[in-house]
C-alpha positions in Angstrom: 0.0 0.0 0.0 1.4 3.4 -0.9 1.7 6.3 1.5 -1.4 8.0 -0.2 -3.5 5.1 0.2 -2.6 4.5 4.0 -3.3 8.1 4.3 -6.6 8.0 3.2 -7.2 4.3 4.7 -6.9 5.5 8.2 -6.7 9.3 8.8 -7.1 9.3 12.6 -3.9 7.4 13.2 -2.0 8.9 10.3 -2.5 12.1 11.5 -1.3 11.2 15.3 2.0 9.2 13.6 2.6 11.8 11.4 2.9 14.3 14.5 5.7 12.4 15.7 7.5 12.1 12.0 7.5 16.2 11.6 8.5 16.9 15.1 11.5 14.7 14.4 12.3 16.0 11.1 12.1 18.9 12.2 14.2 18.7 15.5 17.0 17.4 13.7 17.1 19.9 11.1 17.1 22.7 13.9 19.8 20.9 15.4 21.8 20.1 12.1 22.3 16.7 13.9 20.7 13.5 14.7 18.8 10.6 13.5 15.5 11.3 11.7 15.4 8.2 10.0 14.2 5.7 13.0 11.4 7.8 14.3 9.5 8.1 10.9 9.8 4.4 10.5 8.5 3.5 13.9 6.1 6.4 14.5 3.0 4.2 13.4 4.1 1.2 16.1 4.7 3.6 18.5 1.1 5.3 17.9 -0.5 2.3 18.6 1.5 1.5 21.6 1.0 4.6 23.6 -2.9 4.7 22.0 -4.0 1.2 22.9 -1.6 -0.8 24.6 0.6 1.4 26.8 -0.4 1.5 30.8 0.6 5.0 31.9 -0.1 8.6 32.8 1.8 11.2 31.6 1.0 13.5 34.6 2.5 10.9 37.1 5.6 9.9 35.0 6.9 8.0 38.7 3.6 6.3 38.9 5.1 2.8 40.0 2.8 0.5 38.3 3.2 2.2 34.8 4.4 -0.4 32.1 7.7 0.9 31.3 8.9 1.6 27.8 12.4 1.6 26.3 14.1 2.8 23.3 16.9 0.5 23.3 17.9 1.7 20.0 18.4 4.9 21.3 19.9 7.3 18.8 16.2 7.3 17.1 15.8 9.8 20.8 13.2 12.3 18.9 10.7 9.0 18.6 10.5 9.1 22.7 11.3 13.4 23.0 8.3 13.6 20.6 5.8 11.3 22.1 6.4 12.7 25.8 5.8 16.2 24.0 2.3 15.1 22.5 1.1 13.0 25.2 1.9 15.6 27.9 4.6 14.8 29.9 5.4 18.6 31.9 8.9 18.5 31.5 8.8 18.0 27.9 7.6 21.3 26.3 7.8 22.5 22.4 10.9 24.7 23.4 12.6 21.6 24.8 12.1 19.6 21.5 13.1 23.0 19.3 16.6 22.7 21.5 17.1 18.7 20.5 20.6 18.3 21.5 21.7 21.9 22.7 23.6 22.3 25.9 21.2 22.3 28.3 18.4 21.2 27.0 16.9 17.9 28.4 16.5 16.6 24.7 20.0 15.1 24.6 21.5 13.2 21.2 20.5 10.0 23.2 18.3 9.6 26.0 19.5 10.0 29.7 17.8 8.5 32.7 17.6 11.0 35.4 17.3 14.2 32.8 14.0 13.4 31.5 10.8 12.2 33.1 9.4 9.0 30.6 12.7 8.2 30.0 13.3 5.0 32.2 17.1 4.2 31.4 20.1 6.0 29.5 20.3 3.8 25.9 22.3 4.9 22.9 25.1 2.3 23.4 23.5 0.0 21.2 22.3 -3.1 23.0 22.3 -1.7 26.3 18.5 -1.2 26.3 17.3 -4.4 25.9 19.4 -5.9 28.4 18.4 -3.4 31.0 14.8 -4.1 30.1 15.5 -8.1 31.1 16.4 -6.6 34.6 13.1 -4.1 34.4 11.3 -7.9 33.6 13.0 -9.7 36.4 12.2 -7.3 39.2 8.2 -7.0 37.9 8.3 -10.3 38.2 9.8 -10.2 42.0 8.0 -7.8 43.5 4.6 -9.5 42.1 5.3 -12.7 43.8 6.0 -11.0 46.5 3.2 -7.9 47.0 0.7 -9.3 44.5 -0.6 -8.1 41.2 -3.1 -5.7 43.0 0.1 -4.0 43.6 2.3 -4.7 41.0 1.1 -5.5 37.5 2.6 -4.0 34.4 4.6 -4.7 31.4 8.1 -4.2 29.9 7.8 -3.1 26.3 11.0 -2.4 24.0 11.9 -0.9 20.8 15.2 -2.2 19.5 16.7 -1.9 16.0 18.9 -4.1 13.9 22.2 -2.7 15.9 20.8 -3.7 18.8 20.3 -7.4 18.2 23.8 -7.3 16.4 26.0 -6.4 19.6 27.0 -9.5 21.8 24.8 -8.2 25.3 22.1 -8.8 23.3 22.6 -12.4 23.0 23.4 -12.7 26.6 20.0 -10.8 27.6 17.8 -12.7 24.7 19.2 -16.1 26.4 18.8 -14.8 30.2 15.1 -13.7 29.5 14.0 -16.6 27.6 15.3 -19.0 30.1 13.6 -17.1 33.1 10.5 -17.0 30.7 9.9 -13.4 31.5 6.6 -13.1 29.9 5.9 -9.7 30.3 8.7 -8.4 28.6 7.9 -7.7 24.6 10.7 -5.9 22.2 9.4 -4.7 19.2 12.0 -5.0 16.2 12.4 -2.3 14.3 13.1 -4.3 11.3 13.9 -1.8 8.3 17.2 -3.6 7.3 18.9 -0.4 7.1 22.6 0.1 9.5 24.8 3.0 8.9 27.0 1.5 6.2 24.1 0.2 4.1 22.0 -2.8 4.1 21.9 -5.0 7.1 22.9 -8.2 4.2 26.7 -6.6 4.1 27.6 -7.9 7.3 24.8 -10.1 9.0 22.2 -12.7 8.1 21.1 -14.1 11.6 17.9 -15.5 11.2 16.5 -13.6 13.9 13.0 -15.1 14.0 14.7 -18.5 14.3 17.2 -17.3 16.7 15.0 -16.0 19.5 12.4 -18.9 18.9 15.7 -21.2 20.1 16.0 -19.1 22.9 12.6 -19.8 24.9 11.1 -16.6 23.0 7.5 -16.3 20.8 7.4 -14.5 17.6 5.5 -12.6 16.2 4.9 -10.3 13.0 3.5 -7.2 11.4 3.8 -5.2 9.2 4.7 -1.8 11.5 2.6 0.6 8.9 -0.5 -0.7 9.0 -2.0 0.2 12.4 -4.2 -2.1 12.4 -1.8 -5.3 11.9 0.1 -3.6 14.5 -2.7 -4.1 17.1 -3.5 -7.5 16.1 0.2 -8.5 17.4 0.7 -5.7 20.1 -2.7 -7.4 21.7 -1.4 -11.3 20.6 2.1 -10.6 22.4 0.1 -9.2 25.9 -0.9 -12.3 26.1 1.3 -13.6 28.8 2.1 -17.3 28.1 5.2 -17.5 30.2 7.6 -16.1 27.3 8.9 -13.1 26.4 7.6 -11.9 23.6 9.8 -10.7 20.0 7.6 -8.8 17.3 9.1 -8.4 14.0 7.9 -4.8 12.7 8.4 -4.5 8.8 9.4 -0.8 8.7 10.8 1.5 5.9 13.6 3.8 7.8 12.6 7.1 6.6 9.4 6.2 5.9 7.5 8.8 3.4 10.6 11.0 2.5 10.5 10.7 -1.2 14.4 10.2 -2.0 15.8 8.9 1.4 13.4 6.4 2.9 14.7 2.7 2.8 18.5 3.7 2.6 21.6 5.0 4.7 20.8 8.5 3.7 17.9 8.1 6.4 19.6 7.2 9.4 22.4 9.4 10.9 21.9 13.0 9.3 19.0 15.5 8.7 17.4 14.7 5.8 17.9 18.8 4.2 15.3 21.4 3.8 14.0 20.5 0.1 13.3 16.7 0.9 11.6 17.5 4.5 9.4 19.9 2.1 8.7 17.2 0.0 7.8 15.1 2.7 5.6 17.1 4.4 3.6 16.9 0.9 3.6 13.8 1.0 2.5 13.1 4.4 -0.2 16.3 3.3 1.3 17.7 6.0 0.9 21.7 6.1 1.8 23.0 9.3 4.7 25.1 10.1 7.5 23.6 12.0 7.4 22.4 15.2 3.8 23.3 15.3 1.5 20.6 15.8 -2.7 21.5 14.8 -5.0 21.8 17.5 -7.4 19.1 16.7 -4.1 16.0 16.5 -2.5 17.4 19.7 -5.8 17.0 21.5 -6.6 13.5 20.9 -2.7 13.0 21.9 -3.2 14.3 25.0 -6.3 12.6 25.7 -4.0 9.7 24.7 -1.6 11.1 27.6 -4.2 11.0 30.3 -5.6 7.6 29.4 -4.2 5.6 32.5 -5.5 8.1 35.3 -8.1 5.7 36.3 -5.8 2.9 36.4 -3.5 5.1 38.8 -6.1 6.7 41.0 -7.2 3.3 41.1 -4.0 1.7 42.6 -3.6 4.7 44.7 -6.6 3.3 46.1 -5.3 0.1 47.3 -2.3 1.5 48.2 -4.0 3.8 50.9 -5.7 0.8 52.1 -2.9 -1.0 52.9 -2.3 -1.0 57.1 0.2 1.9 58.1 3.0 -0.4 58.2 2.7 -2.3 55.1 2.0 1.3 53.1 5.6 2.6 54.9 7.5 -0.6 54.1 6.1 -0.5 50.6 6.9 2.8 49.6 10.4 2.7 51.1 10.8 -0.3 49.2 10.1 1.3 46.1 11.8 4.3 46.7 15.9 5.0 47.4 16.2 4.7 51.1 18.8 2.8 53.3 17.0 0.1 55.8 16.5 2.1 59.0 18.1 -2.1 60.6 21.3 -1.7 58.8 22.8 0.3 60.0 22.5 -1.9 63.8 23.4 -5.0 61.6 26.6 -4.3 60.5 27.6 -3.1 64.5 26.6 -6.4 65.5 28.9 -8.1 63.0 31.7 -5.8 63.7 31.6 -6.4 67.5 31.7 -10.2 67.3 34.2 -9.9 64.6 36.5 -8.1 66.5 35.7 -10.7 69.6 36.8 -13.5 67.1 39.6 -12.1 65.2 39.2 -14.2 61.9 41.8 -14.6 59.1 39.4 -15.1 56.5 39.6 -13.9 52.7 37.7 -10.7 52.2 35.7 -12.6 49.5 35.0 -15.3 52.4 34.2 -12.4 54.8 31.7 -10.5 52.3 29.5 -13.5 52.3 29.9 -13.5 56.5 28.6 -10.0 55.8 25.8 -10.5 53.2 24.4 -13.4 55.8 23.4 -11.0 58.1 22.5 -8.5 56.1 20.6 -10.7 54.0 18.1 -12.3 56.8 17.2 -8.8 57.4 17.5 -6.6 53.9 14.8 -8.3 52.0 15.4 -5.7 49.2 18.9 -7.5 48.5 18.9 -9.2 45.3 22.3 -11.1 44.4 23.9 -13.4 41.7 26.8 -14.1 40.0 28.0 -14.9 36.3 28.2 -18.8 36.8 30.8 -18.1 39.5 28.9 -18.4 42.9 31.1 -20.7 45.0 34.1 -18.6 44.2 32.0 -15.2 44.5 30.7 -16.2 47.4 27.2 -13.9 47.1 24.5 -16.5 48.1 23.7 -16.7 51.4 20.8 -19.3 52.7 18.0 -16.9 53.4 18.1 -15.7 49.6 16.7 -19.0 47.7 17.0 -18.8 43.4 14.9 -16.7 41.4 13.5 -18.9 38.8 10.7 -19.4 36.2 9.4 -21.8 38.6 10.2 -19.9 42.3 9.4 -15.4 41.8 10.1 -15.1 45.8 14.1 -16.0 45.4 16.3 -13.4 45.7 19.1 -14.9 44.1 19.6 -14.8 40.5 21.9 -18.1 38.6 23.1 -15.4 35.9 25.3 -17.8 33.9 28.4 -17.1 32.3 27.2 -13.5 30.9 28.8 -10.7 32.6 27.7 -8.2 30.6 24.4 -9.2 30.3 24.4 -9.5 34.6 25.8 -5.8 35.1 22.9 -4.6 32.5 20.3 -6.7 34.5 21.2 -5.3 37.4 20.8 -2.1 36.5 16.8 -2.8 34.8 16.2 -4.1 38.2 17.7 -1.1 40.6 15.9 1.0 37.9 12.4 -0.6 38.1 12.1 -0.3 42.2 12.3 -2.6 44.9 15.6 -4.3 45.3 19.0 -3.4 45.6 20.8 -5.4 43.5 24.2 -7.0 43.5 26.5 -9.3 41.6 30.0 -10.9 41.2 32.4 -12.2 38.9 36.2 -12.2 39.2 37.9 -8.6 38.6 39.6 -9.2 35.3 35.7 -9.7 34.1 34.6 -6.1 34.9 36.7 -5.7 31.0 33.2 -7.8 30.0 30.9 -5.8 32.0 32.6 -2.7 31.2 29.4 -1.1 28.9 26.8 -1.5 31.6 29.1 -0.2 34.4 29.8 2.6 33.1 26.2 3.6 32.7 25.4 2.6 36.1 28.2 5.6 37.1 26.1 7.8 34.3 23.0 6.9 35.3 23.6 7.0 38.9 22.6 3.7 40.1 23.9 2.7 43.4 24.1 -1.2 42.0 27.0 -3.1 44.0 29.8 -4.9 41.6 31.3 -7.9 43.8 34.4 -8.1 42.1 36.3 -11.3 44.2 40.0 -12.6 43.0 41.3 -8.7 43.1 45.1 -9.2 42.0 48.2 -11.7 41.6 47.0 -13.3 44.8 44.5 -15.5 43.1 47.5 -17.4 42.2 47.6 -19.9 39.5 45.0 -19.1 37.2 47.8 -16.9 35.5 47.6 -13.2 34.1 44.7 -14.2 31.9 42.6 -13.7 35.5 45.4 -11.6 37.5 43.5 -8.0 37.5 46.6 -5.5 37.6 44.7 -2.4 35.8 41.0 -2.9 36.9 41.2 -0.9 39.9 42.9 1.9 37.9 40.1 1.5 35.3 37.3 1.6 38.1 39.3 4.6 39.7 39.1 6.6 36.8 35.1 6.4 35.7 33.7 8.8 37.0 30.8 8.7 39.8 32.0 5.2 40.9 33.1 3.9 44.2 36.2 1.5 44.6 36.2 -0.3 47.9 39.0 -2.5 48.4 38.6 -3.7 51.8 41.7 -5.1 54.2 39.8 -7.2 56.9 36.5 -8.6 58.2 36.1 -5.1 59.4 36.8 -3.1 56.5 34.5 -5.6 54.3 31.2 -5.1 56.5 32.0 -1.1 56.4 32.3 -1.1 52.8 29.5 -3.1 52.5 27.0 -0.4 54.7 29.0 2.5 52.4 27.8 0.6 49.2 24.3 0.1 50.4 23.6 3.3 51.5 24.2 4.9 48.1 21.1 6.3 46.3 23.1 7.5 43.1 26.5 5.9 42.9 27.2 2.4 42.1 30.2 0.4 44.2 32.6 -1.9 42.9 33.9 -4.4 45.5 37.4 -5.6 45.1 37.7 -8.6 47.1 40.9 -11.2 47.9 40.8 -15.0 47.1 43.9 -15.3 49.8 43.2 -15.4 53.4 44.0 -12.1 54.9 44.4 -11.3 59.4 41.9 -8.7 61.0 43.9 -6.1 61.5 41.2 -3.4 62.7 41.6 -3.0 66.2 38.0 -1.0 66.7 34.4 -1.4 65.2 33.0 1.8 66.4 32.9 4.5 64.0 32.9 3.3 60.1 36.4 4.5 59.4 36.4 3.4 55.6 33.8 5.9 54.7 36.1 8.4 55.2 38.4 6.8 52.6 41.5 6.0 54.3 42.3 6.1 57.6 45.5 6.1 59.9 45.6 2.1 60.9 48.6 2.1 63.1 50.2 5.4 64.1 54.0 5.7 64.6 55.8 5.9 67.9 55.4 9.0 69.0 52.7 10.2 66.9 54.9 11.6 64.4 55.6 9.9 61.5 58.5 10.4 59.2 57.6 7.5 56.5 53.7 6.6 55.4 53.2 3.6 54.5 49.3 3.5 52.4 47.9 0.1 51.2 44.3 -1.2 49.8 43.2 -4.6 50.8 45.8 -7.2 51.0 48.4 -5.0 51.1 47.5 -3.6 54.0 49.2 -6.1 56.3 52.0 -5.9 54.3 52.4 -2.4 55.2 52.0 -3.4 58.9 54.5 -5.8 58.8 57.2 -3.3 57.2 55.9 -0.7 59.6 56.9 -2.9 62.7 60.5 -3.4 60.8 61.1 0.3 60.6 59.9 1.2 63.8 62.2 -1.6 65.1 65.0 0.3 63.6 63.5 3.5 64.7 62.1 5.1 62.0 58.7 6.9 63.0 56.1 4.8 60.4 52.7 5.6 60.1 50.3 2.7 58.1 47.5 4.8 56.4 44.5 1.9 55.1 42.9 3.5 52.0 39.8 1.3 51.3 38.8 4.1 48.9 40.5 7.0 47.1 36.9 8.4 46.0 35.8 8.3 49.7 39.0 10.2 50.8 39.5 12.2 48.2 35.7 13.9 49.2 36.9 14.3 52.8 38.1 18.1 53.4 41.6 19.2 52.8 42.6 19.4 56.5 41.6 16.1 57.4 43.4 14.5 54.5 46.5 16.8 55.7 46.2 15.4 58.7 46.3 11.7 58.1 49.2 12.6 54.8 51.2 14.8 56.9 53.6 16.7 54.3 57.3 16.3 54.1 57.0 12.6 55.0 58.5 9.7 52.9 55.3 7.9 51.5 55.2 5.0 50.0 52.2 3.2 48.0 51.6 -0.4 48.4 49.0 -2.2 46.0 49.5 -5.7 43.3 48.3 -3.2 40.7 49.7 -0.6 38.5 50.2 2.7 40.1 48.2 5.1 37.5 45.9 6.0 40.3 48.3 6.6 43.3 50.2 9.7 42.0 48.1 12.1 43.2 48.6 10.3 46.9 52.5 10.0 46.8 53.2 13.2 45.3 50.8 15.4 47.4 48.4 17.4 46.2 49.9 20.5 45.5 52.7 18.4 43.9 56.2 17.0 44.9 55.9 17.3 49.1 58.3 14.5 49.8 60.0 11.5 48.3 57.7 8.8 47.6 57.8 5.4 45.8 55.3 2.5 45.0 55.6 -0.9 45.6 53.3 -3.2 42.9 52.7 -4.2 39.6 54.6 -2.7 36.3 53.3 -5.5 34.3 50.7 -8.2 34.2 51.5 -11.1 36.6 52.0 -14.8 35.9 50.9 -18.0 37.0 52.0 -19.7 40.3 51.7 -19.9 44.2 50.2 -16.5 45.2 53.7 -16.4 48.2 55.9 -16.9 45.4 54.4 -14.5 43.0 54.6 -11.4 45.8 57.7 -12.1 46.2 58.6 -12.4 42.8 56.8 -8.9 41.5 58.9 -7.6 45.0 55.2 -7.2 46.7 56.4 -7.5 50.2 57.4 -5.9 53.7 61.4 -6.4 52.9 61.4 -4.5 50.0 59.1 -1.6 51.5 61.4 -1.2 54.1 64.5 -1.4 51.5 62.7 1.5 49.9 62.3 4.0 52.6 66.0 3.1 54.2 67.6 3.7 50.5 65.1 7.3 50.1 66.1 8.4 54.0 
């Protein structure tokens, strides 16, 4: 059917589809920049989304049983800025669409969680959309089974392009949710063959109908210009049968520009003034731009205020819920720390310090998690396929499964990626806390997702066990000697690298009392001795601390260390102060932490015009600003860790051999005093 025969075929929905395809065009024109293409090929599936399917209310965009929508392919932003626009969303006004992607404006080049209400995560890495909507899936499922549908009872629904099902997450996410048979969650495909080199045929062929069908999913077609086809398989794919849900969308990118559509040309530049104006003839569109007529943006916002009932409606049983359950509820679903953590972790620190346990801090953040566990029902853990070694399940959780909702522990399989992205859906959709672990080296294949949980702000908690050399004989393929540097340097993240029993249950009330910054737990495989010798205050949120002061109370040498090191530095700080050097040991569980604390605190514990030395089996990229003092060069300094990658063998023999130990710290300061 030609574009003047579905014109005439169905005017009321043209007209509301054609809104979105002249706001975009037009927004990306103003800008000179941006993606026009998507957005006029999807504006007819997205029309009928929002129109008939779509649970939500654009005047309470934090409504918590909304269905959520994503735009994993999320350069085609002006589909989602357009539809917020014309269904109502406050925030969202004509000016902000006129400023698409000018500094300051919330219309960014790709859409950012926490800028804009209606969006509901950052997407634009290609991929990362759909994988965060597994973890959106998995926590709707959770909270269900535990509150009930009369609380919690929406959908997951997903736009994703041809990129998106290209990039490797994506098979890690498509395998995750059809194994967990997260039937709630439906992507619809924008499937216009069109990447920015040229056809999808030059470099991929995948079956994809074939290839989701293997993986647990049901699929579906339409042809994603006819509205009505569109509703036959939006309202088929609701249908919750215990699988998620894949509907193929024929779509032209571009769809009614006369010279562009179905090519390149269509996807990753404005499309110029002449063919927009022939275009808009051929959508019989007469408008100016950016103006929308009177008579379309009326039924779109009636479109906008379609779920009110719905909401007022679970308001309603909300308010009838007893005091307590309403309060527990809405703390739940909101960002604040349990009120009994915070007694937990003083419990555990008392008896820890009664028992004294040499224990690796891996070991000693599952002691941790099994008290906070019985009594933090909002944790959520898991691991990529590597749980005994992790050590994140504790008894109380039991496995989330197709078969069990109420587990709070989540078998992730050997997809790291595709774990950190999950995690991220489900810190995102409200009600859990989620955490997960891998070995360090792997945070290189989680690396996409973490760094949107910094961007993003979500305060998801990366159990990162087997931190360095001292994991031994697996070799430099798993010996981590530039992930903490790597972690150090994204921004908006928190490195804890905990030396004790102690230090671990501090840094794990630090990481789950964040509402907006995620924590990355680096944790030993080699048994390490409790050296804190107090539990009161939680010393490691200031970031480093003095650990044993020097004779005298003032030191000439500093010795700093993270984690396993640290008892390193205690054992050269006994040598020197046996040979009568003044030695202060300064544990710095993290530099983020410290580096927040004010100037004359951090003076105080890095006295100037002291030797200082840097102890850590990692590079030294992120110590410099430590040794060398802040205002530059305060004092001779040196660091004592790894130049290289490491190597496999007995985790004794391989400190020694990389010169990792007390000897030569204490060969260091002698030769710089």
């Amino acid at each position: 059917m030609d574009i003047a025969a579905r014109r005439t075929a169905n005017p009321d929905h043209w007209n509301l589809a054609s809104a979105i395809r002249v706001l975009s065009m037009d927004a990306v024109e103003a800008a000179n920049s941006g993606h026009p293409g998507m957005p006029m090929g999807m504006a007819d599936v997205a029309t009928v989304l929002f129109k008939n399917h779509l649970k939500f209310d654009a005047s309470a965009p934090h409504w918590f049983d909304r269905d959520r929508f994503i735009l994993s392919a999320g350069h085609g932003s002006m589909l989602i800025y357009s539809l917020l626009h014309l269904t109502g969303y406050e925030q969202m006004t004509l000016d902000q669409v006129r400023n698409f992607r000018q500094m300051g404006a919330i219309t960014a080049g790709h859409p950012e969680y926490g800028h804009v209400e209606g969006v509901e995560t950052t997407t634009g890495p290609l991929g990362q959309g759909i994988a965060t909507a597994v973890g959106f899936a998995i926590a709707e499922e959770a909270l269900r089974a535990e509150y009930g549908d009369s609380l919690c009872d929406h959908r997951t629904w997903v736009i994703a392009g041809d990129g998106c099902l290209m990039e490797g997450i994506s098979h890690e996410a498509i395998a995750l949710a059809g194994h967990q048979k997260l039937g709630r969650l439906i992507v619809m495909w924008d499937n216009n063959d069109i990447t920015i080199d040229g056809r999808v045929s030059l470099s991929d062929s995948t079956d994809q109908h074939a290839r989701f069908a293997a993986a647990g999913w049901r699929v579906l077609s339409c042809d994603g210009h006819d509205a009505a086809d569109i509703d036959r398989a939006l309202t088929e794919a609701a249908k919750d049968d215990g699988r998620p849900v894949l509907v193929d969308c024929k779509t032209i990118i571009g769809f009614g520009s006369p010279n562009k559509a179905d090519t390149n040309k269509a996807h990753g530049s404005p499309l110029g003034k002449d063919e927009i104006t022939a275009t808009r003839a051929a959508y019989g569109w007469d408008a100016e731009p950016f103006q929308i007529p009177d008579a379309i943006m009326t039924e779109w916002r009636k479109i906008g205020q379609q779920g009110s009932d719905a909401r007022k409606a679970w308001n309603d049983r909300v308010d009838a819920l007893s005091a307590d359950h309403r309060e527990e509820f809405a703390r739940r679903i909101g960002t604040d720390t349990n009120p009994q953590m915070e007694k937990i972790i003083a419990d555990f620190k008392a008896k820890t310090l009664e028992e004294k346990p040499k224990l690796a801090t891996r070991k000693s953040s599952e002691n941790v998690l099994g008290v906070l566990n019985a009594g933090m029902p909002e944790n959520f853990g898991g691991s990529a396929d590597l749980t005994g070694s992790n050590n994140t399940k504790t008894s109380e959780q039991g496995v989330f499964s197709a078969e069990d909702r109420m587990g709070r522990y989540l078998h992730y399989g050997i997809r790291e990626h595709g774990m950190a992205a999950a995690m991220n859906g489900i810190w995102l959709h409200g009600g859990f806390r989620p955490y997960g672990g891998t070995f360090m080296t792997f945070t290189d294949y989680a690396r996409g997702a973490m760094r949107l949980s910094a961007l993003m702000g979500v305060p998801v908690v990366y159990v990162m066990t087997h931190d360095s050399i001292g994991l031994g004989e697996d070799g430099p393929t798993h010996q981590p000697v530039e992930h903490l540097a790597i972690c150090r340097a994204t921004p908006n993240t928190l490195v804890l690298r905990p030396c004790d029993q102690i230090e671990t249950a501090e840094a794990w009330e630090i990481a789950l009392s964040q509402d907006s910054t995620p924590s990355v737990m680096a944790l030993s495989r080699q048994n390490l001795p409790t050296l804190r010798q107090d539990g009161g205050e939680n010393l490691s949120a200031k970031g480093a601390y003095i650990l044993r002061e020097a004779v005298g109370g003032t030191p000439k040498v500093v010795l700093m260390a993270t984690g396993s090191e640290v008892e390193i530095a205690v054992a050269a700080r006994d040598e020197l102060e046996d040979a009568g050097i003044p030695t202060r040991v300064v544990s710095v569980p993290s530099m983020e932490l410290f580096r927040d604390q004010p100037a004359a605190y951090r003076e105080e514990v890095l006295p100037a015009q002291t030797v200082r030395v840097a102890i850590e089996a990692a590079v030294r990229q992120p110590w410099d600003w430590l040794l060398l003092g802040e205002r530059g060069q305060e004092g001779k300094s040196a660091f004592v860790g790894m130049e290289g990658f490491g190597a496999s063998g007995p985790a004794p023999e391989l400190y020694k051999h990389f010169g990792i130990t007390a000897e030569n710290v204490v060969e260091h300061v002698k030769g710089m005093l």
